[in-house]
C-alpha positions in Angstrom: 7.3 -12.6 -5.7 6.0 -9.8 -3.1 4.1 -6.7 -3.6 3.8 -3.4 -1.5 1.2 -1.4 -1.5 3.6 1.8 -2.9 1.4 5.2 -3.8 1.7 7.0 -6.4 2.2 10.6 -4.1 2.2 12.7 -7.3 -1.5 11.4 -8.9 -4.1 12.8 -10.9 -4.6 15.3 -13.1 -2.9 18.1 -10.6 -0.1 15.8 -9.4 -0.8 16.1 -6.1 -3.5 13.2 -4.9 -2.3 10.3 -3.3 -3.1 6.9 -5.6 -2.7 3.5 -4.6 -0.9 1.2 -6.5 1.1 -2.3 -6.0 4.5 -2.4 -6.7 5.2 -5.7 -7.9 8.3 -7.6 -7.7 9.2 -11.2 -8.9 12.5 -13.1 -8.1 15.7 -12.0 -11.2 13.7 -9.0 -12.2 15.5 -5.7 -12.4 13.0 -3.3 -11.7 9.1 -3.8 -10.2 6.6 -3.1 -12.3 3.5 -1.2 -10.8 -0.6 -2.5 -11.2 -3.7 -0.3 -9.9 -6.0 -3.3 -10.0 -6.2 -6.0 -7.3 -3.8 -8.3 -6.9 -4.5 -12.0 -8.2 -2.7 -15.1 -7.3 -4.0 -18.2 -9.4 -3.0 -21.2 -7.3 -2.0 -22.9 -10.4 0.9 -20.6 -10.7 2.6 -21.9 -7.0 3.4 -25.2 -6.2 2.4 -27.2 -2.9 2.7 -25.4 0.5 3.1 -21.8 -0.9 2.1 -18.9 2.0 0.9 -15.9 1.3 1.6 -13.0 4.4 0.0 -9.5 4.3 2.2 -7.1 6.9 0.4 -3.4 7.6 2.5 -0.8 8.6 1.4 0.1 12.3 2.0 3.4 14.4 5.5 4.1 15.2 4.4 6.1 18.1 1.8 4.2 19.7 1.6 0.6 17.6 -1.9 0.7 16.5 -2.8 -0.3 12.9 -3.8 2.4 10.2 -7.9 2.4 10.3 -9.3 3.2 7.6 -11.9 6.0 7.0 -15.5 5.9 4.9 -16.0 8.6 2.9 -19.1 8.8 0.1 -18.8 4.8 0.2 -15.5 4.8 -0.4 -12.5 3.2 1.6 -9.7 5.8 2.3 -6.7 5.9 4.6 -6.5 9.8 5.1 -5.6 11.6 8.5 -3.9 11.1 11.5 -3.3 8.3 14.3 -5.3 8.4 17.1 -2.6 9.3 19.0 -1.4 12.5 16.5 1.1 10.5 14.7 0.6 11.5 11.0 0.4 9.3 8.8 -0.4 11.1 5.3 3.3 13.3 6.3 5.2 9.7 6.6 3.1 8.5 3.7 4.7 11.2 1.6 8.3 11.0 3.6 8.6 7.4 2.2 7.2 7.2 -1.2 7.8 10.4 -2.8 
């Protein structure tokens, strides 16, 4: 099973706001299925020495992680790199 963190580039009532989602894939499915809530893995469902990795995408310019922005209390991951790179443009490049 693995998950990605794969927005929805054409959300909301306009169709144009970026919403996160998981797309979630299990071993001999055919297609993912996709889940707006968190993620939850009950160790009951995984037998003895499962691993669970998490991978961020990082800067292809510069290598620094994606940092994430506060806005009204709210987590978001809007605007640019420190170093220019744009990230909402390669957001959009590889999910829409």
């Amino acid at each position: 099973m693995w998950a990605t963190m794969e927005p929805d580039v054409y959300g909301g009532d306009t169709h144009d706001q970026i919403v996160p989602r998981w797309r979630i894939y299990a071993d001999g499915d055919k297609d993912a299925d996709h889940e707006t809530g968190p993620l939850e893995l009950l160790p009951s469902r995984f037998p003895p020495g499962t691993k669970v990795t998490v991978e961020e995408p990082v800067c292809p310019d510069c290598g620094a992680l994606r940092e994430p922005h506060w806005q009204d209390n709210e987590q978001t991951y809007g605007g640019p790199c420190d170093c220019g790179f744009d990230w909402d443009g390669w957001v959009l490049d590889q999910f829409s």
